[in-house]
N, C-alpha and C positions, 0 to 999 in steps of 0.2 A: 746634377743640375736640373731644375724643373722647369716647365712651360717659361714660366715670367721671366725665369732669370736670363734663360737660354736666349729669348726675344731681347733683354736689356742688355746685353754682353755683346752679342753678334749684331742686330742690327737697328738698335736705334739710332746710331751714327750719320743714316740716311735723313733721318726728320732731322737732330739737334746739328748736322752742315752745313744744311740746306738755307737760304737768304732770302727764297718764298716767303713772302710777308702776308700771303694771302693764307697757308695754313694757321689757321688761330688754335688748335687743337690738334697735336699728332698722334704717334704713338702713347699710351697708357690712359687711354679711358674707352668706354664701350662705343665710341663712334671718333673719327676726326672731325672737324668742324673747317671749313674753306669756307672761303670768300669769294663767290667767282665776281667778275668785272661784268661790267652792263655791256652792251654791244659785241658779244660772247657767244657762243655755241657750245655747248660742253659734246665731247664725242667719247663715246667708252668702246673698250676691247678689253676679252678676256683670254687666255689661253690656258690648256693645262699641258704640262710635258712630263714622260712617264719612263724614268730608267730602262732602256732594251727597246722603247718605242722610237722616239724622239733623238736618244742618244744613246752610242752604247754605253754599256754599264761600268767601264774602265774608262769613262772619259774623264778628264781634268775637270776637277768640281770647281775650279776659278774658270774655264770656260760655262760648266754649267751654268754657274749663275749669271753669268755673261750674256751666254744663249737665252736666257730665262725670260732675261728683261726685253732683250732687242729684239726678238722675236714681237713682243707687245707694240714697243717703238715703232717696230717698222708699218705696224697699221696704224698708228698715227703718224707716220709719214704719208702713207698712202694716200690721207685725205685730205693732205696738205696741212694739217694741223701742227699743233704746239704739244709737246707731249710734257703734264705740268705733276700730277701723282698719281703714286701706283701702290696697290695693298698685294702683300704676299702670304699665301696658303700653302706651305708646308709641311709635307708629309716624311717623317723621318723612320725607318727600322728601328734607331738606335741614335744616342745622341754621340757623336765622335765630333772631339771640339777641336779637331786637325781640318776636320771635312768642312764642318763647317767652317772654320771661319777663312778657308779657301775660296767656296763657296760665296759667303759674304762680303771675301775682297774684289772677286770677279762681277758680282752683283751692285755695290757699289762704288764701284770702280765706274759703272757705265753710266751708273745714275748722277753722279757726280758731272762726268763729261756732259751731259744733256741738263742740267738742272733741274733735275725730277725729284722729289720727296716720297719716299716712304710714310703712308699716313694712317698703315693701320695690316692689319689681318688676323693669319691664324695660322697654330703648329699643332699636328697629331701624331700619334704615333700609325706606322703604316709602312708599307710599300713605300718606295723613294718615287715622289712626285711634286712636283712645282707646278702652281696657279697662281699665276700672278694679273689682275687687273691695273691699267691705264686709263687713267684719265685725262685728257687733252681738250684743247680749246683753238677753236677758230674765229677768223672775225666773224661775223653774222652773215650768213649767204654764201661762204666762201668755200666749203668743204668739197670736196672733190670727188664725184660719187663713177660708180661704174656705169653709170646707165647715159651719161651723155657722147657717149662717141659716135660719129653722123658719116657718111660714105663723104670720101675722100679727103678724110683727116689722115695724117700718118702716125706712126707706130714707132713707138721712142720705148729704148730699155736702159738702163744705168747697167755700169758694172760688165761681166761678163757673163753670163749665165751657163751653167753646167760645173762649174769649180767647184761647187759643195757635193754634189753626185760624183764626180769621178773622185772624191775625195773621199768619202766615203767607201766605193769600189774597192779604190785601195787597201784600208782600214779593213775591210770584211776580204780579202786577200782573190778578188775576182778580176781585177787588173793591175798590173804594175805600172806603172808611174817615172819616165824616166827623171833621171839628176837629183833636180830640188824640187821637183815638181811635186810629189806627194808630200811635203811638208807642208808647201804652199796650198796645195788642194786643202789640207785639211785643218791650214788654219782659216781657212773661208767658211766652212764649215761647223768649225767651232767656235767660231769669234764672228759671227754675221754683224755686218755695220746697217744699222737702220738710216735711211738716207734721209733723215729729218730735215735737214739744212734743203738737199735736194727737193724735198715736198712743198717745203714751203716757200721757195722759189718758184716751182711750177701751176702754184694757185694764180699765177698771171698766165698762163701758157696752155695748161692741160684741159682738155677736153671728159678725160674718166681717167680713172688710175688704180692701181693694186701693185699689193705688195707679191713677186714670184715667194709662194711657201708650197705650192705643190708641185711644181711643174708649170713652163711658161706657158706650155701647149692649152693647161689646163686653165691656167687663170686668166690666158686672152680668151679662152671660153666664157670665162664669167661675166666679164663684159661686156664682149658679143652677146649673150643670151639676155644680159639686162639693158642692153643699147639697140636690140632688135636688126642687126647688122651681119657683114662678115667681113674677113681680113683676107691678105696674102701677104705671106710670109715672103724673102729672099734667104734661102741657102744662103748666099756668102757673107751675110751681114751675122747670121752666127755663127759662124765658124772661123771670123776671118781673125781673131786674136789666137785662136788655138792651132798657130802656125810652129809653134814650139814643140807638139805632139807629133812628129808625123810618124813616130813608130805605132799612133794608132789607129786604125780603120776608119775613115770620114765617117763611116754610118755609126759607129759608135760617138763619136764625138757630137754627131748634129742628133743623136739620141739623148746624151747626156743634156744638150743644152735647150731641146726641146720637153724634155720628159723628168730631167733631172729635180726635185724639191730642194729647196731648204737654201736657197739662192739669198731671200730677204732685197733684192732690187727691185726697181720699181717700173712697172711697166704700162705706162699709158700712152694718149692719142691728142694729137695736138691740130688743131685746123691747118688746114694746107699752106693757107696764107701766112701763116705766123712759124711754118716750120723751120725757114731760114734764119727767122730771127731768134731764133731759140739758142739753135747750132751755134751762131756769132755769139749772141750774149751767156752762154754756157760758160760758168767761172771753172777756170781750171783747176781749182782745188776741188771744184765736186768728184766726184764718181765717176767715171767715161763713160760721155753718151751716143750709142748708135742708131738711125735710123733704119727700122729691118722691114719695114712693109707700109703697107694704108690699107686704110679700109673700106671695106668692101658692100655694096646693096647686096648682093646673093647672101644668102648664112651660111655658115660654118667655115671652116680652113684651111686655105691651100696656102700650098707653098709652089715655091716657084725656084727652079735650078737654076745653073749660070748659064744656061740653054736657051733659058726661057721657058723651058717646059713647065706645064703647072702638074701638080698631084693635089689631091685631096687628105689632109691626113683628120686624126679624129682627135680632140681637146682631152686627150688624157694624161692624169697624171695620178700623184698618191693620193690614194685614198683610204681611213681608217676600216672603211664596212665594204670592200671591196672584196668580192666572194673568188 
């Protein structure tokens, strides 16, 4: 099977599904051609994921492709955006038309859910690696950036944070997991849900926003360092779902859920005054949302126990050039 055919078999089913009336041009010519709408923002993300890095090398190649996309998604939730197409760059060893079009079920399987098109890319031969570009739209002025969160807004996360880390742990055989709980860990971890719906609900609400892909410690860093601010943290506001673990050590747990990557929730800062309203008007089909802190005029990030006591901790998480 060659280049073209391999691209018409497996995934052109992305563009010719798709009800986007705005691609006038998808897949099979040297560019796609859209339409964007006037009163519009276009916002781009790109990612690349790299077998043994990203994921291990025996994972379910209908989660990879799954992983592939949401991963992209999830920063166009971030900004509160519309996630509208995306081009895929694929790197293959070999062509195995098992793999792929696992692969391709898992990948448009996600795109389907979100109504995203497929509008274009590229396959080489190589190292197993996935680059996939998103392109997403906001109304005009509405994007949601990291750099507005102001002292005494509060500190909002979706989801639980730490389940794709201890899921992973498992996976690489460094902790066990009791029941169903390693199943569960590591379908969080392989099937991340981009909280698109959630984002663009909180371009009424959110002050700055990002998506957890390193580590929460690390990406309420990011914020912090671009909103010129600091935070504190409460212990029990992340810990208090993983009451279900207690055959493991609290310090491991609130490591996991502070230091842990690959989460894909979203974690921003909401003005004080609107925090209650948020709580109330919070559709219970979203995500579960917790309030774990506010923010702070000092910089950098404590946390704070059930004591009261504060510590200082340091915004780290995964890093690729991390010596």
């Amino acid at each position: 099977m060659d280049e073209f055919s391999l691209i018409q078999h497996f995934f052109s089913a992305a563009n010719l599904d798709s009800d986007n009336k705005d691609v006038l041009l998808g897949i099979g010519d040297d560019t796609a051609i859209i339409k964007a709408a006037q009163d519009e923002e276009l916002l781009f993300t790109i990612d690349t994921l790299i077998s043994g890095v990203h994921f291990p090398e025996d994972t379910d190649p209908v989660a990879i492709g799954h992983k592939s996309l949401a991963v992209n998604l999830s920063d166009i939730a971030a900004m509160g955006g519309r996630a509208r197409w995306f081009t895929l760059a694929l790197s293959l060893p070999d062509v195995d038309a098992n793999w792929l079009q696992a692969f391709s079920n898992g990948l448009l399987s996600l795109a389907k859910q979100f109504d995203v098109s497929l509008v274009g890319g590229d396959t080489t031969r190589g190292p197993l690696s996935i680059t996939i570009s998103v392109i997403g739209t906001a109304p005009e002025g509405t994007a949601i950036r990291r750099s507005g969160a102001r002292t005494g807004d509060s500190i909002f996360v979706t989801g639980k944070p730490g389940m794709a880390a201890l899921g992973l742990a498992a996976i690489k055989g460094s902790l066990a997991l009791p029941g169903t709980a390693q199943a569960t860990f590591q379908q969080k971890l392989d099937y991340p849900q981009p909280r698109l719906l959630e984002g663009d609900f909180l371009r009424n609400y959110a002050s700055s926003m990002i998506d957890i892909s390193d580590g929460l410690a690390a990406d309420l860093g990011h914020i912090l360092a671009a909103s010129h601010c600091g935070a504190v943290i409460n212990t029990d506001s992340l810990t208090c779902w993983q009451t279900g673990l207690s055959t493991l050590p609290d310090s491991r747990l609130l490591d996991a859920a502070l230091y842990g990557g690959d989460d894909y929730e979203l974690l921003f800062s909401v003005p004080a005054g609107m925090s209650f309203s948020l709580e109330q008007d919070w559709p219970g089909s979203f995500s579960p949302l917790s309030r774990i802190g506010e923010v702070t005029e000092d910089t950098g990030i404590m946390m704070r126990d059930n004591s009261g006591k504060l510590m200082k901790i340091t915004a780290r998480g995964y890093n690729h050039f991390h010596d």
